[in-house]
DRENZAGU-128720 format. One line per 8 residues: number of its first residue (from 0); for each residue y, z, x of N, C-alpha, C, CB. Coordinates in steps of 0.001 Angstrom, whole numbers, plus 500000, padded with zeros to 6 digits. Atoms other than C-alpha are relative to their C-alpha. Glycine has a CB too. Layout:
<pts>
NUM> Y:Z:X:Y:Z:X:Y:Z:X:Y:Z:X ~ ...
</pts>
This chain:
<pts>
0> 500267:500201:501425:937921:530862:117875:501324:499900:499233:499126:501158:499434 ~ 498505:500151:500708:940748:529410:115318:500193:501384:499023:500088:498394:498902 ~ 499729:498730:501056:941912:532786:112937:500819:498895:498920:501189:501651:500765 ~ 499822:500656:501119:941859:530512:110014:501238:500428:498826:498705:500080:499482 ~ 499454:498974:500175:943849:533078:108323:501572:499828:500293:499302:500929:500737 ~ 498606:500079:499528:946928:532512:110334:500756:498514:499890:499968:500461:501499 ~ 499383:501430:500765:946948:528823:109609:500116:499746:499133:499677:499065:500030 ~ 500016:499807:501168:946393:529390:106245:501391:500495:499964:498905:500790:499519
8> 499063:499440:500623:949510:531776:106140:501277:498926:500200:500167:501472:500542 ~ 498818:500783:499218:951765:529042:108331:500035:499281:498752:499755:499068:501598 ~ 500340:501305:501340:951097:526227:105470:500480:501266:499313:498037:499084:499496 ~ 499215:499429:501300:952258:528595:103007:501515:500207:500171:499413:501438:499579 ~ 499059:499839:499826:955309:529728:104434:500668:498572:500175:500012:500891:500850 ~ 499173:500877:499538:956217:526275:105305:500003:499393:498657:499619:499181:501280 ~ 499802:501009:500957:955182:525007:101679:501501:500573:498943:498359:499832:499078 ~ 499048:499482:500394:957977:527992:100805:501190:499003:499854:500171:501025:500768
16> 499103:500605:499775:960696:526032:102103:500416:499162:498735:499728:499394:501103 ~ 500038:500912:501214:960396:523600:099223:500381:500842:498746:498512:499325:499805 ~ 499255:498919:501382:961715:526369:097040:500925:500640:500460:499118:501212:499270 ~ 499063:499007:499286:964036:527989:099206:500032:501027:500844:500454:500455:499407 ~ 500365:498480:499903:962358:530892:099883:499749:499629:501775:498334:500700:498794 ~ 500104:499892:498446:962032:531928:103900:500641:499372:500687:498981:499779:500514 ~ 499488:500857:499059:963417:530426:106375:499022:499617:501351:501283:500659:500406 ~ 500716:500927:499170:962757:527871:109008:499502:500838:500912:500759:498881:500598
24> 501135:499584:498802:959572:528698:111687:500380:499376:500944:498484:499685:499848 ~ 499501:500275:498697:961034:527802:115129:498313:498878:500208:500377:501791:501224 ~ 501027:500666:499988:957593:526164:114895:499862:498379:499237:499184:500956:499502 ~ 499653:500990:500535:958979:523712:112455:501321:498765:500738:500294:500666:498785 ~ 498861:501205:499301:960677:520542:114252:501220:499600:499112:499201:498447:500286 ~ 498366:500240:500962:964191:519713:113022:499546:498866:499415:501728:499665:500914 ~ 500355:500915:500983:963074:516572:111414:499075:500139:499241:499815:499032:500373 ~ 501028:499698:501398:960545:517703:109257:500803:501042:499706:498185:500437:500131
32> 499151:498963:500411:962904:520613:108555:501066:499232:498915:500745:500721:501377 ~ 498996:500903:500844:965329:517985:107148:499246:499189:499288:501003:499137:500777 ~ 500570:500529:501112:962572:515880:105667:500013:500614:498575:498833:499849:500339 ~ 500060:499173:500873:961465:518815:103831:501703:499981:498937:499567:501385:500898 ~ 498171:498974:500469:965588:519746:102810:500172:498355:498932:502033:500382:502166 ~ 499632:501059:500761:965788:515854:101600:498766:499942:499025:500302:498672:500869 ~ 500620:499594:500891:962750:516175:099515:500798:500644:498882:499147:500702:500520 ~ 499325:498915:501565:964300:519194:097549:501482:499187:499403:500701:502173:500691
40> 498865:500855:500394:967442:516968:097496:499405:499176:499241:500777:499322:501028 ~ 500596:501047:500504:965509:513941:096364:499488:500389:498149:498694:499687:501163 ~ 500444:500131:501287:964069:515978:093277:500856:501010:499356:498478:500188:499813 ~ 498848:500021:500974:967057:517676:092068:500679:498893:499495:500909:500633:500455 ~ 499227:501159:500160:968981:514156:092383:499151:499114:498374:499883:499008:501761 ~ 500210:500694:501432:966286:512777:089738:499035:501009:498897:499113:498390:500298 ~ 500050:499134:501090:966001:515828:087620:498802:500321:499986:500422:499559:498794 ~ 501396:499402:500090:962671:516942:088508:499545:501161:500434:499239:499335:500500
48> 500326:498607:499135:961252:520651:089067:498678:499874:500916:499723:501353:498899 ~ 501443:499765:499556:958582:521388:091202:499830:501318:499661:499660:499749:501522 ~ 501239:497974:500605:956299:524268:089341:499577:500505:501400:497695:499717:498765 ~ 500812:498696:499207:953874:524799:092264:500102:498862:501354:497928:500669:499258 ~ 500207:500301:498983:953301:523450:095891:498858:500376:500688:500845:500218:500452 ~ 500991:499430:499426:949682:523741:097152:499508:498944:501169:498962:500385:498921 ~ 500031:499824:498575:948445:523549:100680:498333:500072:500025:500941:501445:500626 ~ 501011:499642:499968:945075:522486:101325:499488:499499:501924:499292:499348:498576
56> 500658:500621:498654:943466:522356:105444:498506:499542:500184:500141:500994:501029 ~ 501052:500093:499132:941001:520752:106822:499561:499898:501536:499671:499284:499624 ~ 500458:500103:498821:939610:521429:110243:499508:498870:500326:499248:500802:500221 ~ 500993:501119:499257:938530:518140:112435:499764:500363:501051:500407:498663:500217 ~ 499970:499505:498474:938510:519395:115878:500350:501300:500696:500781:499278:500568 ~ 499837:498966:499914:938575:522581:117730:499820:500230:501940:499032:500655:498870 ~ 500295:499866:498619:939017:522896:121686:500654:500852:500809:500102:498951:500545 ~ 499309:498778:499532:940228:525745:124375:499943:498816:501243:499217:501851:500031
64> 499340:500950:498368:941985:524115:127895:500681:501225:500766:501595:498444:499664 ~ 499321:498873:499347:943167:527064:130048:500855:500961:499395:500686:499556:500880 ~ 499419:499515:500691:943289:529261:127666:501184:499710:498536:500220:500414:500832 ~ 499197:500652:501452:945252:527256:125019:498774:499321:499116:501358:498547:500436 ~ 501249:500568:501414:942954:526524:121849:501025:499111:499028:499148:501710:498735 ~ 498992:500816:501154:944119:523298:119865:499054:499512:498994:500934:498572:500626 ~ 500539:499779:501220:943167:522805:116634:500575:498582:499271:500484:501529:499332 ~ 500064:501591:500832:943077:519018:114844:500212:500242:498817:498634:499112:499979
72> 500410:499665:501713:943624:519328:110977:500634:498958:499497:500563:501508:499175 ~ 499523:500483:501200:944590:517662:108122:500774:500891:498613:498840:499399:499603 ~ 499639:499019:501792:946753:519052:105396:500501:499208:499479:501059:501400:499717 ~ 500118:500826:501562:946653:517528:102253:500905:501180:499392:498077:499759:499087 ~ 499011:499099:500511:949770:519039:100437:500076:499049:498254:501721:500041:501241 ~ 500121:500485:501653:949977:518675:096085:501218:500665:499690:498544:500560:498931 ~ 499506:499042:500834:952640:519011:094382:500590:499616:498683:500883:500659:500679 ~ 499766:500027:501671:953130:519588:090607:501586:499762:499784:499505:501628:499175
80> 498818:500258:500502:956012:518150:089273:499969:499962:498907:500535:499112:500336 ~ 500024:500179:502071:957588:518242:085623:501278:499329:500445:500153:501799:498440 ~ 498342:500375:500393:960695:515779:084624:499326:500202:498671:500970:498241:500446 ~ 500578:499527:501347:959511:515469:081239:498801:500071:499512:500398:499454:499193 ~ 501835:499813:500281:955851:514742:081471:499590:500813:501699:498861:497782:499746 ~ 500444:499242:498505:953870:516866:084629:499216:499037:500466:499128:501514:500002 ~ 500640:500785:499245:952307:514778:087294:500244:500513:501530:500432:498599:499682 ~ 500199:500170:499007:950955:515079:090704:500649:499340:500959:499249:499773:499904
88> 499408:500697:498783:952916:514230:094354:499606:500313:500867:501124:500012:500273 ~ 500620:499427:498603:950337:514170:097323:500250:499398:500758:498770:500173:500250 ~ 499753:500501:498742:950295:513689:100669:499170:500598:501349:501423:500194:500142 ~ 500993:499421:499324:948148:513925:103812:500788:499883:501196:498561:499390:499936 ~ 498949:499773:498454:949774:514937:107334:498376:500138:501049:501461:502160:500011 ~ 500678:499318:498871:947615:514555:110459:500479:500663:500758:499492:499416:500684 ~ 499648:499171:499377:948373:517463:112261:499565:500958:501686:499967:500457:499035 ~ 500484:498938:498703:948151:519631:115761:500527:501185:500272:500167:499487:501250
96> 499782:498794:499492:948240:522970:116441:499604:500952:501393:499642:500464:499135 ~ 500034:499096:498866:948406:525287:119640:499820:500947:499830:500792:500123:500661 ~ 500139:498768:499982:947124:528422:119934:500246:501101:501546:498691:499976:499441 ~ 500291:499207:499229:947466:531160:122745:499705:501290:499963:500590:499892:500539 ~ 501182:498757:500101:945436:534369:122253:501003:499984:498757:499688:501631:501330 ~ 499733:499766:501388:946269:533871:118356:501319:499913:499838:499530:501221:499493 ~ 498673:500312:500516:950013:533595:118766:500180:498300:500041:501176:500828:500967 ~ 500122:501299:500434:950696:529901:117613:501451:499480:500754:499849:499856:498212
104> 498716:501239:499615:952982:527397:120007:500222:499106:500190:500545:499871:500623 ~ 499096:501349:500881:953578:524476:118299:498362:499403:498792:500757:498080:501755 ~ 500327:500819:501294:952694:522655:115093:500543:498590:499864:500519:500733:498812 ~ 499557:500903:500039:953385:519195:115373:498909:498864:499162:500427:499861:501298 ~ 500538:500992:500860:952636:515935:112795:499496:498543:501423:501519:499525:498576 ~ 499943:501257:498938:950929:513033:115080:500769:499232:499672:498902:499215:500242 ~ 498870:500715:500791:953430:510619:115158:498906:498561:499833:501827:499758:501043 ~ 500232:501314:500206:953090:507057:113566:500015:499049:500920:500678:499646:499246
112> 499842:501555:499033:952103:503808:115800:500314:499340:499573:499161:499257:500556 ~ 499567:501639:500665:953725:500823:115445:499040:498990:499850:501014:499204:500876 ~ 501178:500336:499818:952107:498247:114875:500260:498924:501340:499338:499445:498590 ~ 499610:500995:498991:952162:494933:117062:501576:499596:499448:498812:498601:500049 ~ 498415:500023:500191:955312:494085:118084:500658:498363:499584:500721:500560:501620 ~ 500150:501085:500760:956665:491652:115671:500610:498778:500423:500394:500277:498846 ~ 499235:500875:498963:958967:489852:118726:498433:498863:500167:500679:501139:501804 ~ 500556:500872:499524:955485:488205:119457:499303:499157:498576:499104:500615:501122
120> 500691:500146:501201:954409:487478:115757:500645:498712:498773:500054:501559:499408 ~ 499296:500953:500505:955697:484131:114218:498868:499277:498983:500660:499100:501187 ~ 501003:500912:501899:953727:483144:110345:500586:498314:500187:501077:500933:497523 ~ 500183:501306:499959:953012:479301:110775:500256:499869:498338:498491:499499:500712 ~ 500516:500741:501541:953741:477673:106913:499014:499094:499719:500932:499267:499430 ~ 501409:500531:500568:950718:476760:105352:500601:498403:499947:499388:500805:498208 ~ 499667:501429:500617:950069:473019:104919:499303:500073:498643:499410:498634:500950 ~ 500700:499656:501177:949283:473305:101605:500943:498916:498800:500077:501917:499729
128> 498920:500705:501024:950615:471462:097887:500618:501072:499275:499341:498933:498882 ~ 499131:498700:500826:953305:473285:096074:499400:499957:498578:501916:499754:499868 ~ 500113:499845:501083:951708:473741:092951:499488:501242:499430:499481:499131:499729 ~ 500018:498575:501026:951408:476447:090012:498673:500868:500134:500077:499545:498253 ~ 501035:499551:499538:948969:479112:090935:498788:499920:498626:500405:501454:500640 ~ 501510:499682:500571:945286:478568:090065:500100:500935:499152:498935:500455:500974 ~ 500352:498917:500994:944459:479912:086859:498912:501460:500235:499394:499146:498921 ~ 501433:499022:499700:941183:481382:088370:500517:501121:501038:498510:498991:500840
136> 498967:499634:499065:944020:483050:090770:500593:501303:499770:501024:499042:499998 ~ 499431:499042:500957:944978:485678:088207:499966:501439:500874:499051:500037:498488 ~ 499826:498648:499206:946591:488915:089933:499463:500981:498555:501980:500339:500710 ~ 500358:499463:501073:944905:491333:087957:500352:501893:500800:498172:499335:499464 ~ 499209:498901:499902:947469:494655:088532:499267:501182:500180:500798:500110:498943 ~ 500736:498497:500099:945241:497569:087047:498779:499947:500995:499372:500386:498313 ~ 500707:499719:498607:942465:496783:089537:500559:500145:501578:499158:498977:500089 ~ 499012:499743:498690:945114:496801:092352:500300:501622:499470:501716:498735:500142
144> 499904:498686:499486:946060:499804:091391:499137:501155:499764:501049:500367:499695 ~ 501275:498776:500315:942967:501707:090627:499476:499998:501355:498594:499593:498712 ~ 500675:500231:498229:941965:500761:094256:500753:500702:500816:500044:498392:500740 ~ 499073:499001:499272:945412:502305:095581:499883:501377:499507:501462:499606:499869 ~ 500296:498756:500490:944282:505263:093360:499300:501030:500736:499384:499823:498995 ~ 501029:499535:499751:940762:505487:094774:500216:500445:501161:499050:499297:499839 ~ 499708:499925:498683:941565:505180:098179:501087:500063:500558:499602:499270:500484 ~ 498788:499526:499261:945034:506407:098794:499851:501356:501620:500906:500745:498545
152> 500418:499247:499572:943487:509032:100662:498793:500227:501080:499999:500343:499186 ~ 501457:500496:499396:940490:507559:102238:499804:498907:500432:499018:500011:499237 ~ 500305:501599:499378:938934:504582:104162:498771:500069:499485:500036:499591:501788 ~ 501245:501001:500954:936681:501907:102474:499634:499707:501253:500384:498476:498781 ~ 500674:500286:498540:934234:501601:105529:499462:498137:499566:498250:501475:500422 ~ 499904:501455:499900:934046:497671:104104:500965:499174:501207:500507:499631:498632 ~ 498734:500591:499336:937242:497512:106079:500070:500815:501199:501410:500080:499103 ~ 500172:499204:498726:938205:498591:109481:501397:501195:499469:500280:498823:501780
160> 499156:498458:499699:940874:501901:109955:500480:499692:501322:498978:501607:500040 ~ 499528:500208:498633:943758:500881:112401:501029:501260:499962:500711:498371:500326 ~ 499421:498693:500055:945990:503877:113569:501443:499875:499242:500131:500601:501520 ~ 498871:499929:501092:948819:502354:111579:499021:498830:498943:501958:499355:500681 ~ 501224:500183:500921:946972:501562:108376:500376:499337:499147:499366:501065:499425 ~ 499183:500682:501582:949461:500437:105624:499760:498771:499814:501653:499968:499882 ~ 499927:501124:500822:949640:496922:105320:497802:499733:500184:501478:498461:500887 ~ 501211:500182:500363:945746:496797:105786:499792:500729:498920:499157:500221:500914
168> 500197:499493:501981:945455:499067:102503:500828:499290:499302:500466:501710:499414 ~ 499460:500870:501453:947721:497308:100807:499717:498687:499714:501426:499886:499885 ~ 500732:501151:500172:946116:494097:101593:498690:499914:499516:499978:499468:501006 ~ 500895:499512:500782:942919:495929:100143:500125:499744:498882:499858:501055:500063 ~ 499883:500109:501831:944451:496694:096825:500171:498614:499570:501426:500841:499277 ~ 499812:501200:500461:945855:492955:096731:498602:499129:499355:500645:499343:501160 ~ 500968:501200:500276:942507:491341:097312:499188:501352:498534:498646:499283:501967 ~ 500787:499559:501212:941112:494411:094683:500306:499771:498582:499913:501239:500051
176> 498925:500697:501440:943577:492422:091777:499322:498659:500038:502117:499784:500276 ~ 500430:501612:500197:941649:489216:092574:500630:499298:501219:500642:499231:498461 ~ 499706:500642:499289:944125:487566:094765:498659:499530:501380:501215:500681:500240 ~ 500686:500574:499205:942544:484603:097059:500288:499972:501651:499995:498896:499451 ~ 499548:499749:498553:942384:485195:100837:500160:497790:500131:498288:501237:501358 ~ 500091:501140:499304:943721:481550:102974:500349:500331:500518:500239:499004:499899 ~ 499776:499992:498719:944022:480391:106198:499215:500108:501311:500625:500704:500000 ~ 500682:499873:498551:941585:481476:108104:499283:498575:500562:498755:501224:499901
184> 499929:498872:499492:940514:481458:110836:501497:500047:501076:498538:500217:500689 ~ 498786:499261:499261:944084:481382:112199:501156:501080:499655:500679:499095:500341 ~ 499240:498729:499994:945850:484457:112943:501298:499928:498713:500682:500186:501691 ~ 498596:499903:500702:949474:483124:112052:499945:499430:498783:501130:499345:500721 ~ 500125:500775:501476:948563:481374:108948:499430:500742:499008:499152:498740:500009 ~ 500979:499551:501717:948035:482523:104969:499847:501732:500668:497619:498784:499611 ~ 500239:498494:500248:946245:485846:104433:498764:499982:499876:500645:500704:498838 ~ 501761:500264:500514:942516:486319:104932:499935:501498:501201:498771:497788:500607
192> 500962:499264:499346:940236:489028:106673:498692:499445:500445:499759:500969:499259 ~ 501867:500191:499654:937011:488580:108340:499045:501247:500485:499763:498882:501398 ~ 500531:499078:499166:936264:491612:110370:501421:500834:500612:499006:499193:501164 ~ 499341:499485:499309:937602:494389:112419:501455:498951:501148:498822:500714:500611 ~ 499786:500406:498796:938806:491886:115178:500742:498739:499802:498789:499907:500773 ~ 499794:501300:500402:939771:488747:112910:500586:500060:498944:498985:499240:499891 ~ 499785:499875:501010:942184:488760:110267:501514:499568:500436:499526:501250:499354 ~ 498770:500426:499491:945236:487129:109978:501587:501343:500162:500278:498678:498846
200> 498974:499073:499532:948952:488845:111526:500582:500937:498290:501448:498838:500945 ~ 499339:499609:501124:949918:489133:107665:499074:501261:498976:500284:498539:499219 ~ 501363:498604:500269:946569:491527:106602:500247:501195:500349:498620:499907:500809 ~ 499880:498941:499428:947573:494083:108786:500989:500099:500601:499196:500260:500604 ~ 498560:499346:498676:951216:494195:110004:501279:499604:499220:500118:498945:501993 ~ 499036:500646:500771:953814:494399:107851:501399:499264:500248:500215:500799:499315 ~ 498970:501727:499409:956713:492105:109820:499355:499189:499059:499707:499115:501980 ~ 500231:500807:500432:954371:489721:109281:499582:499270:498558:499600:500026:500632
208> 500221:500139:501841:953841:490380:105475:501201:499848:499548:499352:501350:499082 ~ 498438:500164:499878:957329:490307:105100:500519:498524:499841:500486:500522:501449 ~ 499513:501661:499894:957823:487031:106301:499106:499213:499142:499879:499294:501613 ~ 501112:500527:500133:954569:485911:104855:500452:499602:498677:498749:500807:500243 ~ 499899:500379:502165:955393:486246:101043:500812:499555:499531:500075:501022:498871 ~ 499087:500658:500337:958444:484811:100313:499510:498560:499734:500963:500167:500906 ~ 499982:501692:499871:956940:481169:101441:498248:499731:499079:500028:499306:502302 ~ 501357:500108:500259:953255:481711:100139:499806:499019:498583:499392:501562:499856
216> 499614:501412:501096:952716:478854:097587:498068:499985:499732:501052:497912:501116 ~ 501546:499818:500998:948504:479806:097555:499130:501315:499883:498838:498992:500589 ~ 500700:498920:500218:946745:483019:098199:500730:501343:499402:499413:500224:501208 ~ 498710:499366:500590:949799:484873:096798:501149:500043:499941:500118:500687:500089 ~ 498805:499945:500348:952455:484586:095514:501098:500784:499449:499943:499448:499589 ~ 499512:498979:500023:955278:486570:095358:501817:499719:500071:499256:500779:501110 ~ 498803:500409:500810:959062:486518:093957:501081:501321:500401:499566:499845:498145 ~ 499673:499226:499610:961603:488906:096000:501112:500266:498702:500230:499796:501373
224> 499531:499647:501289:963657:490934:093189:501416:500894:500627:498700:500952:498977 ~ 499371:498574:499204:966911:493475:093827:500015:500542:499849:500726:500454:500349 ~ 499751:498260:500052:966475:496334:092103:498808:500173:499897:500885:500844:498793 ~ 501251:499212:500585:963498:498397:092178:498994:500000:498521:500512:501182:500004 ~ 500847:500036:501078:962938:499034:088920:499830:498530:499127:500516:501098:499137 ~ 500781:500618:500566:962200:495434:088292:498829:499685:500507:500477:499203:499683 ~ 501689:499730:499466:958730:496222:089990:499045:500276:499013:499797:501272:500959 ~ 501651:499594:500651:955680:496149:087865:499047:500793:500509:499156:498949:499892
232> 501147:499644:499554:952491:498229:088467:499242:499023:501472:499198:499944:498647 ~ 500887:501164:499032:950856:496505:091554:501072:499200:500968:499121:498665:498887 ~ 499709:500832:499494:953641:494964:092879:500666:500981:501747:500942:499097:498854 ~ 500265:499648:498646:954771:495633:096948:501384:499991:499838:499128:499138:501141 ~ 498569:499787:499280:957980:497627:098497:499580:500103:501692:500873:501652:499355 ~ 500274:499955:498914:958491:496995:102243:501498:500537:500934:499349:498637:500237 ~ 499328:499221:499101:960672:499024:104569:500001:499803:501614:499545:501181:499716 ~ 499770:499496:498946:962765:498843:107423:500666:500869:500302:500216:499448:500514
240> 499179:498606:500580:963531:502109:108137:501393:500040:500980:498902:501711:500253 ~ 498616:500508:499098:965790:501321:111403:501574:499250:499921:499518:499225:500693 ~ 499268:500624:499850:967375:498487:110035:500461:499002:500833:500383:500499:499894 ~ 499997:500527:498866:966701:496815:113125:499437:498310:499929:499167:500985:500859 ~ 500575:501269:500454:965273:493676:111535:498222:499974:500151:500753:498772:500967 ~ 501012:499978:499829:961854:495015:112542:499126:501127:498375:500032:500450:501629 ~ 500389:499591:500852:959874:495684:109478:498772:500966:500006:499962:499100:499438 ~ 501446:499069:499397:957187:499035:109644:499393:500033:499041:500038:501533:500560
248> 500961:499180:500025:955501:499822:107121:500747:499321:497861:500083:502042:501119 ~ 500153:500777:501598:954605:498702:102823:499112:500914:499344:499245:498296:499931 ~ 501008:499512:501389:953650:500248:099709:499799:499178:498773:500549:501279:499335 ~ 500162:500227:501357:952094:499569:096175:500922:500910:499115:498574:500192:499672 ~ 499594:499360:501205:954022:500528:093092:498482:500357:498961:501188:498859:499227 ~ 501154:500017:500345:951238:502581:091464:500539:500706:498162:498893:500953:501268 ~ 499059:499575:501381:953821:503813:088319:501149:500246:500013:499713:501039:499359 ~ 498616:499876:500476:956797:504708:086964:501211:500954:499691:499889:499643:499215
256> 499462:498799:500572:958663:507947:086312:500915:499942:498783:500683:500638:500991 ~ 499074:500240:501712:961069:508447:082852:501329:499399:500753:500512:501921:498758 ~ 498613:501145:499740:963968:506518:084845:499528:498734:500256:501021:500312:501348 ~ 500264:501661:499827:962044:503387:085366:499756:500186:501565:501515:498740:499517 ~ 500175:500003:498922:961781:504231:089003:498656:499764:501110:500481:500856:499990 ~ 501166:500457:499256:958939:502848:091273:499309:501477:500607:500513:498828:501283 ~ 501036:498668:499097:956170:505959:092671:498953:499080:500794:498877:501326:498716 ~ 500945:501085:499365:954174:504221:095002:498720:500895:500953:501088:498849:501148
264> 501114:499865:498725:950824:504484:097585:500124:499442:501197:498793:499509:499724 ~ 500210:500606:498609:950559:504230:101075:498996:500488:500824:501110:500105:500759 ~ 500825:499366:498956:948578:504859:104150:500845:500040:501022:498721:499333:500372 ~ 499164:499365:498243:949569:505896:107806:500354:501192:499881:501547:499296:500612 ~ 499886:498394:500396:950917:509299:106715:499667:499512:498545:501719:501002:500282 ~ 500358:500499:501183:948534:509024:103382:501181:500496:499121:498562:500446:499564 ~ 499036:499346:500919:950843:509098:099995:499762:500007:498473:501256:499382:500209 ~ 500887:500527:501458:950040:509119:096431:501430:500097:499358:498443:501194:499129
272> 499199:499995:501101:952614:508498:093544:501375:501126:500710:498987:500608:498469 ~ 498237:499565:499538:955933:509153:096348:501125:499441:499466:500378:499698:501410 ~ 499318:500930:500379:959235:508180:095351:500196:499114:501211:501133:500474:499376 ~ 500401:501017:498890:959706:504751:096725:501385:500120:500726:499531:498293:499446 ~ 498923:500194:498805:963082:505380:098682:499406:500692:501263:501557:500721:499629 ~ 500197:499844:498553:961260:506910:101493:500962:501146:500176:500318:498638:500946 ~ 498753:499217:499199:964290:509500:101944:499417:501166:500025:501558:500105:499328 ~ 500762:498368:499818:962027:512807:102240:499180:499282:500889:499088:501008:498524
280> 500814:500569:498714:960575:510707:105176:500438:499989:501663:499844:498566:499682 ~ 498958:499887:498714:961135:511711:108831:500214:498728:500408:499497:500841:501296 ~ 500015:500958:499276:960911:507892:109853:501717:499679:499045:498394:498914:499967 ~ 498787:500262:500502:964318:507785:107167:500990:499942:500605:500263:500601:499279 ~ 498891:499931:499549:967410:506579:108621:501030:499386:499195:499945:499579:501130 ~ 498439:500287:500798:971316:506041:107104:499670:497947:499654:501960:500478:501658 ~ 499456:501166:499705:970505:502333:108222:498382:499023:499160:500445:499877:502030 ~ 500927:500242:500435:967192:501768:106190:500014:498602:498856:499658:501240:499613
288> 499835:501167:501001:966528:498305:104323:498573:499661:499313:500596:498621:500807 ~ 500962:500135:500701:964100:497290:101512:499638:498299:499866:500335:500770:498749 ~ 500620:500887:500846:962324:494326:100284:498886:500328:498777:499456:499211:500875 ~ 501010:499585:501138:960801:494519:096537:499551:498460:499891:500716:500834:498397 ~ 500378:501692:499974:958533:491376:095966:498926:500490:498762:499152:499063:501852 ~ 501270:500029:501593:956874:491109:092278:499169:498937:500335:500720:499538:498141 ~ 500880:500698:500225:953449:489274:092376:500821:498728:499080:498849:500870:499384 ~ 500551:500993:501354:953128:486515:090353:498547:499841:499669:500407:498481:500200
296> 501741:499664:500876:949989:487523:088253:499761:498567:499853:499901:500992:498083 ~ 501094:501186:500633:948991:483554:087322:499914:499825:498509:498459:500339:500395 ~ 499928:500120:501706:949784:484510:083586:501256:499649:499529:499677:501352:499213 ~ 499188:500671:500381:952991:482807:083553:499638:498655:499308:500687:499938:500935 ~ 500167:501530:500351:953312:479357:081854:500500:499148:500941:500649:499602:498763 ~ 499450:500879:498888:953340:476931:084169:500937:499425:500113:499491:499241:500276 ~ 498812:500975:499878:956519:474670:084819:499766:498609:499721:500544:500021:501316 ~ 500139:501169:500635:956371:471653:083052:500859:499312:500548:500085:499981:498702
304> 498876:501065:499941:959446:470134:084564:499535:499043:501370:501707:500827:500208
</pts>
């Protein structure tokens, strides 16, 4: 039987850390030890306190193997921030724990899958005409991000749930702004869904979203920018965290903080309103590279020339 109790106390002591208080649990892996440490770095650097840090589990699974009892959970971690207005910074960790007659040995985060490997993944350019996006085309932002709101945290059983999840949610929120799926039904072409089993490389894998948006001329369009904060509500940051030219993993900008700075949503380790450098992220490395790409909402004036 799990002593609920004792996982309860672990999650607290570990949400300590984030204030200083205790020191590291030999139970805690050196890279989440340093995630954590760049966190607290991350929100001194942009002048923000954290009031409180709360710690919520959920049990999924519960099994004993020769005497070792492991324990499946979820913790959903909140935390209250003030810079000058107070707002919410969550996050959901799938987690595993070990037990042996109640003493606990090990706590580990499942790690992230890649997705397909983007060596085999080459976006065909649409045959398509270059012209000014369809009026009826209109990116419509606040429903993109009321969708990354709803479901930062959750799967829309409309859609399938792959074990790396991101660019399929964020290809959610897109089409929940209006944007028009093309291409199908081939893989390397445009941006469409059909099913679990059928959806093009750029739906669900962010390489291929990457490459995808720069050239897109119909189901979205999209305008790469260099600084951050010229990101609008709704619009997409994509990360390589290696540097390796292999691109993992994309969020929505879902607001703004009092520096103008992008807070974004993701899935795969769920995230709600993180900052968008990623650097309180164990996948963070020295050698990490961005792409910011603003929509084009359709409410420009067209080009007359």
């Amino acid at each position: 039987m799990l002593n609920r109790d004792l996982l309860e106390r672990y999650v607290k002591e570990r949400l300590q850390l984030y204030f200083g208080d205790g020191s590291r649990s030999h139970l805690i892996q050196e890279s989440e030890y340093l995630a954590i440490q760049r966190k607290v770095e991350l929100y001194q650097q942009r002048n923000i306190s954290l009031v409180k840090a709360y710690g919520n589990v959920e049990v999924k699974n519960i099994w004993t193997d020769d005497d070792i009892t492991y324990v499946n959970y979820t913790l959903h971690i909140r935390y209250f921030l003030k810079q000058t207005d107070l707002y919410f910074e969550e996050e959901q960790q799938e987690r595993q724990m070990a037990l042996n007659h109640h003493e606990m040995v090990y706590d580990i985060e499942f790690p992230i899958e890649y997705e397909d490997d983007p060596n085999e993944i080459e976006m065909v350019e649409e045959d398509e005409q270059h012209t000014p996006m369809d009026r009826n085309n209109v990116y419509n932002r606040f429903n993109a991000v009321k969708y990354a709101e709803t479901w930062w945290d959750g799967h829309n059983k409309e859609y399938p749930l792959y074990a790396n999840d991101c660019t399929n949610f964020i290809s959610q929120c897109l089409r929940a702004g209006g944007l028009k799926m093309n291409g199908m039904p081939k893989n390397a072409v445009g941006w469409w869904y059909k099913n679990y089993s059928s959806s093009s490389y750029s739906w669900r894998v962010a390489h291929a979203l990457r490459k995808y948006l720069p050239k897109s001329q119909t189901g979205i369009k999209a305008e790469e920018v260099g600084d951050p904060k010229e990101l609008s509500l709704g619009d997409l940051i994509l990360y390589d965290f290696e540097g390796d030219g292999r691109w993992n993993h994309c969020t929505i900008v879902v607001a703004k903080d009092e520096n103008g700075e992008p807070l974004v949503n993701a899935h795969t380790q769920n995230s709600r309103k993180r900052y968008w450098s990623y650097y309180d992220s164990t996948a963070y490395t020295d050698n990490i590279k961005y792409k910011f790409f603003h929509i084009v909402d359709g409410l420009n004036k067209p080009n007359m020339e």
